[in-house]
C-alpha positions in Angstrom: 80.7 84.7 85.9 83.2 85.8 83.4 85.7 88.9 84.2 84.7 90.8 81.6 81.5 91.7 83.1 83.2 93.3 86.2 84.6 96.7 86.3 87.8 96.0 87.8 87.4 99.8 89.6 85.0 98.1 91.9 87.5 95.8 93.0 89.8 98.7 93.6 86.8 99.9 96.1 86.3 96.5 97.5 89.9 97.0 98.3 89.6 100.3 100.1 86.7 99.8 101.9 88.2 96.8 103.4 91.3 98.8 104.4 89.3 102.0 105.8 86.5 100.3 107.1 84.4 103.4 106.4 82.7 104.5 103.3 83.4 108.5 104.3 87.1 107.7 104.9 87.4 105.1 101.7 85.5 107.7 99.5 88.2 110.1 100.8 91.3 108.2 99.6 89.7 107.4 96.2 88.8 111.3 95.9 85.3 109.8 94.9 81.9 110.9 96.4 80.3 108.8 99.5 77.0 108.6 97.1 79.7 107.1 94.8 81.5 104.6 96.7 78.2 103.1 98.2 76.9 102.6 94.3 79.6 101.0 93.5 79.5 98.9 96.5 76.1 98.1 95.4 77.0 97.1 92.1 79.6 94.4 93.1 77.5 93.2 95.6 74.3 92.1 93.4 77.4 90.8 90.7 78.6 88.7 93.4 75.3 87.4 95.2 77.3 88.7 99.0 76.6 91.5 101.2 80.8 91.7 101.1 80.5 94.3 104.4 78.3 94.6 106.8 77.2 98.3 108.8 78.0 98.1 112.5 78.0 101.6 113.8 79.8 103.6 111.4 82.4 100.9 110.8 81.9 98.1 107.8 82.6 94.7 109.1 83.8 92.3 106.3 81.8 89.4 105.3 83.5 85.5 105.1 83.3 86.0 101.5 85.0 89.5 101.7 88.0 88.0 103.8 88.3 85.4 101.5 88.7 87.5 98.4 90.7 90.5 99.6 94.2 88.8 99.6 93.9 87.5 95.8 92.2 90.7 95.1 95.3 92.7 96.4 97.9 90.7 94.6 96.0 91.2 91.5 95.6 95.3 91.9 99.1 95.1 93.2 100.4 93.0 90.0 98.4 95.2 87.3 99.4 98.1 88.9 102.8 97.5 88.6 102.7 96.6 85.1 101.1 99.5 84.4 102.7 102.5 86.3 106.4 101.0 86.0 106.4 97.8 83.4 109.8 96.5 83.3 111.5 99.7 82.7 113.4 101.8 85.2 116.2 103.9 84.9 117.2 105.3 88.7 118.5 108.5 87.2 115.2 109.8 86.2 112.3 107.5 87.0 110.1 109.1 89.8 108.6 106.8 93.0 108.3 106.2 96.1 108.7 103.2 98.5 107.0 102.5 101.4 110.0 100.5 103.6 109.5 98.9 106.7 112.1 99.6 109.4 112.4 98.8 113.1 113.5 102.1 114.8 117.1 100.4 115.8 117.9 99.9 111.9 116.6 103.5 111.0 119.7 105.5 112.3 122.0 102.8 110.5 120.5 102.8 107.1 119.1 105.9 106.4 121.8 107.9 106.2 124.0 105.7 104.0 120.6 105.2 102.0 119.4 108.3 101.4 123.6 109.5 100.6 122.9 106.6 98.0 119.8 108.2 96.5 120.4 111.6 96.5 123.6 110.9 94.0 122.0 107.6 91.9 118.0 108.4 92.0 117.5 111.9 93.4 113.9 111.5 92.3 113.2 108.1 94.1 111.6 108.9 97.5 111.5 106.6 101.0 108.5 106.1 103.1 110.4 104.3 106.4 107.1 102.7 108.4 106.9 100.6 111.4 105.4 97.6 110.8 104.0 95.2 113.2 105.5 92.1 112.7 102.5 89.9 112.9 100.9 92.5 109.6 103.9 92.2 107.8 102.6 89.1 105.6 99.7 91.1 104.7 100.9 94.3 104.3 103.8 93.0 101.7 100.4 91.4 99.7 98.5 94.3 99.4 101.2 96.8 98.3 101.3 98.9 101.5 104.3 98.0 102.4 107.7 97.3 99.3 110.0 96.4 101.3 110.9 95.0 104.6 114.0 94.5 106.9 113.6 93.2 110.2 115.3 89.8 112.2 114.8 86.3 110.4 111.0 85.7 110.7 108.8 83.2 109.9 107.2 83.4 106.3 105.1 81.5 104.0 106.3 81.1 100.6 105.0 84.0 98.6 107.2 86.2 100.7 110.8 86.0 99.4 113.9 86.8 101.6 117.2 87.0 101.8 119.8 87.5 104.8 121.1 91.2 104.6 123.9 91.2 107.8 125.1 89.9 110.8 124.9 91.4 114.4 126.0 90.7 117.9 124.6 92.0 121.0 126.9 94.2 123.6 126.8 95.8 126.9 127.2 100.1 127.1 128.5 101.5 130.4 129.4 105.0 131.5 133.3 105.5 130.5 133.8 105.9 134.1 131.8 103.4 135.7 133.5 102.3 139.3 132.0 98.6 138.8 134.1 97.7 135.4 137.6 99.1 136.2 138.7 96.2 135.3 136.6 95.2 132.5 133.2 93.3 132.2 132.8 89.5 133.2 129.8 87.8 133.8 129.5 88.1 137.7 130.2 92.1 137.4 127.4 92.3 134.4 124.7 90.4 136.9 126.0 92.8 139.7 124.7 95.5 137.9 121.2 96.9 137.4 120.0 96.9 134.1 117.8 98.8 131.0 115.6 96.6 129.3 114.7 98.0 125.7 111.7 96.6 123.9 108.6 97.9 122.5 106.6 95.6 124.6 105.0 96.4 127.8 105.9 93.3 129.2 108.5 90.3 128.5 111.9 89.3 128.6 114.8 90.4 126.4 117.1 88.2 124.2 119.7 88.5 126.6 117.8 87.4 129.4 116.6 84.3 127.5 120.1 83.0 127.4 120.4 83.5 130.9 117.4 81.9 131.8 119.3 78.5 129.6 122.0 79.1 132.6 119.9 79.6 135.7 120.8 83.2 135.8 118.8 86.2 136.4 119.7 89.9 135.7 118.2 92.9 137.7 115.8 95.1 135.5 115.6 98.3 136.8 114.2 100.5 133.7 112.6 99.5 130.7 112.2 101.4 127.9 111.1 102.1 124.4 114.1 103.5 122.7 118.1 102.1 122.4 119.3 106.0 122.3 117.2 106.9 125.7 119.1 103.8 127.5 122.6 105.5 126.0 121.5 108.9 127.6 120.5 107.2 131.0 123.7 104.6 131.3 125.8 108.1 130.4 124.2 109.5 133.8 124.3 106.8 136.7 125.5 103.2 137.0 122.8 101.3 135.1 123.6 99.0 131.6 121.8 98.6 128.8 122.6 95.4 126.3 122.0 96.2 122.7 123.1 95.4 119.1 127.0 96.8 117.8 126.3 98.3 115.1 123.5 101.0 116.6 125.3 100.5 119.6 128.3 102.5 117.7 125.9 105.2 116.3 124.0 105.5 119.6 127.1 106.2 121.4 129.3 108.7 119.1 128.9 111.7 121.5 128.1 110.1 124.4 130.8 109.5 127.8 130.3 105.6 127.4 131.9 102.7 126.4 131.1 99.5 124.8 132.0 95.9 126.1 131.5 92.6 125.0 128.1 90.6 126.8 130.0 88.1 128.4 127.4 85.9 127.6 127.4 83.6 124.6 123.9 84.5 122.3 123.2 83.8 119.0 124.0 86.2 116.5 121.0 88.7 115.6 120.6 88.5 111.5 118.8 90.8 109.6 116.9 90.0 106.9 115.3 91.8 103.5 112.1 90.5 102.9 109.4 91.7 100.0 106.7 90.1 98.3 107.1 87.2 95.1 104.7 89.7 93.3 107.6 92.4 93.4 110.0 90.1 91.7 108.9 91.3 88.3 109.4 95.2 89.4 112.5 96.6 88.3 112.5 99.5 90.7 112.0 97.0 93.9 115.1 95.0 92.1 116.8 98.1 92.0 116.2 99.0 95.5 116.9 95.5 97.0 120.4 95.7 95.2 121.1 98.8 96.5 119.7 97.5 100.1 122.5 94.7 100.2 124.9 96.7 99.0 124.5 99.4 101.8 124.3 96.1 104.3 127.3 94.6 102.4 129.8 97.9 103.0 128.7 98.7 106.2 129.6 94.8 107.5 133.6 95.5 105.3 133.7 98.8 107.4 133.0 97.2 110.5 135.5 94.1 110.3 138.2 96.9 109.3 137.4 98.7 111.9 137.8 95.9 114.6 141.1 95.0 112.8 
């Protein structure tokens, strides 16, 4: 079948159908009729010979066909929507856009601010979308357009998602300023002593730090774990418990807190973070732009630190 008997728009249905899984909800975000959608449905269905979803309740369940088209088909919307809307123009002092970035919550309170300092004086018309991303969707949600850009820890990735390290990191222990336990400092037999806050957005698993013990036959004493770095900060300022965590947030988390931070007398390998976006971006000035920008935040923020520990 040649392309020019397709109505690309129907691909751009295909598309959101797929991410909705509801006609209603896909007619919604196209601000298109459900009589509408479902005609167009029908059309690319009898020009393709494939159910392409099928009804199970009120959901639509992709076909094999379906699954097999919707990453190529994203790229392409992706690709021609970026040569249309943007070309290969962009000037940061007037060019309008927004871009959806995906953040975990400890690299939020260390790059927005800087970042949105950045914009407000370079590109006050640029706006930020920070989303969590699950790590697992982030292949597929750099694809599709959902998702510009990334930063997260070094990941695995197939080859149509491009990186590039942003900064390095080291994890550290925060105590109460006054904790009777590390008068005279932190070593590894006064750190196992103690009991502990496990962060992590998992229900269940072991931390970093507890990996590397683990290598040493040690074992540490969890006795909270939590979702949030800055709720461990807020309970280690009130009792006797540690929380381990990365320096840099470890610096903001702390600024008007009674704690202190030591060293993990514990050798672990250093946490880098990573910028990550799709090879269909690489044409995009404004994701150029905004990756520059990126590093050079990432870039003045690791100067800052080494002077600061000088």
């Amino acid at each position: 079948m040649h392309i020019s008997r397709i109505d690309l728009n129907l691909f751009v249905v295909l598309d959101t159908i797929y991410a909705e899984g509801n006609i209603t909800r896909a007619a919604k975000v196209l601000s298109l009729t459900q009589p509408a959608v479902s005609h167009a449905l029908a059309r690319l269905r009898d020009l393709l010979g494939d159910p392409l979803f099928v009804r199970q309740g009120s959901s639509m369940l992709p076909t094999p066909m379906t699954r097999s088209l919707i990453g190529p088909v994203r790229q392409a919307l992706q690709t021609l929507e970026a040569s249309v809307k943007h070309g290969n123009q962009f000037d940061p002092a007037t060019t309008q856009r927004s871009f959806n970035l995906g953040l975990p919550g400890v690299l939020e309170a260390r790059l927005l601010p800087p970042l949105m300092q950045l914009l407000q004086a370079r590109a006050p018309m640029i706006s930020i979308n920070s989303v969590r991303v699950e790590r697992r969707q982030l292949e597929s949600e750099l694809a599709a357009g959902t998702l510009d850009i990334a930063v997260d820890v070094l990941l695995q990735r197939p080859g149509e998602i491009r990186s590039t390290p942003l900064s390095h990191d080291t994890l550290v222990v925060v105590a109460r300023r006054d904790h009777p336990a590390l008068k005279k400092g932190l070593d590894l037999e006064t750190y196992l002593a103690q009991g502990h806050i496990l962060v992590s957005s998992r229900r269940s698993g072991a931390g970093a730090e507890d990996v590397e013990l683990a290598r040493i036959g040690r074992q540490r004493q969890i006795s909270l774990r939590c979702q949030h770095y800055f709720a461990a900060c807020q309970v280690v300022s009130n009792c006797n418990l540690l929380t381990t965590m990365p320096k840099h947030y470890a610096q903001i988390a702390n600024i008007n807190l009674p704690n202190r931070i030591y060293p993990l007398p514990l050798p672990t390998p250093p946490l880098d973070v990573y910028l990550y976006w799709h090879q269909n971006a690489e044409p995009d000035a404004a994701n150029r732009w905004l990756r520059g920008v990126l590093g050079e935040l990432f870039l003045g923020q690791g100067q800052a630190g080494s002077a600061a520990a000088q």
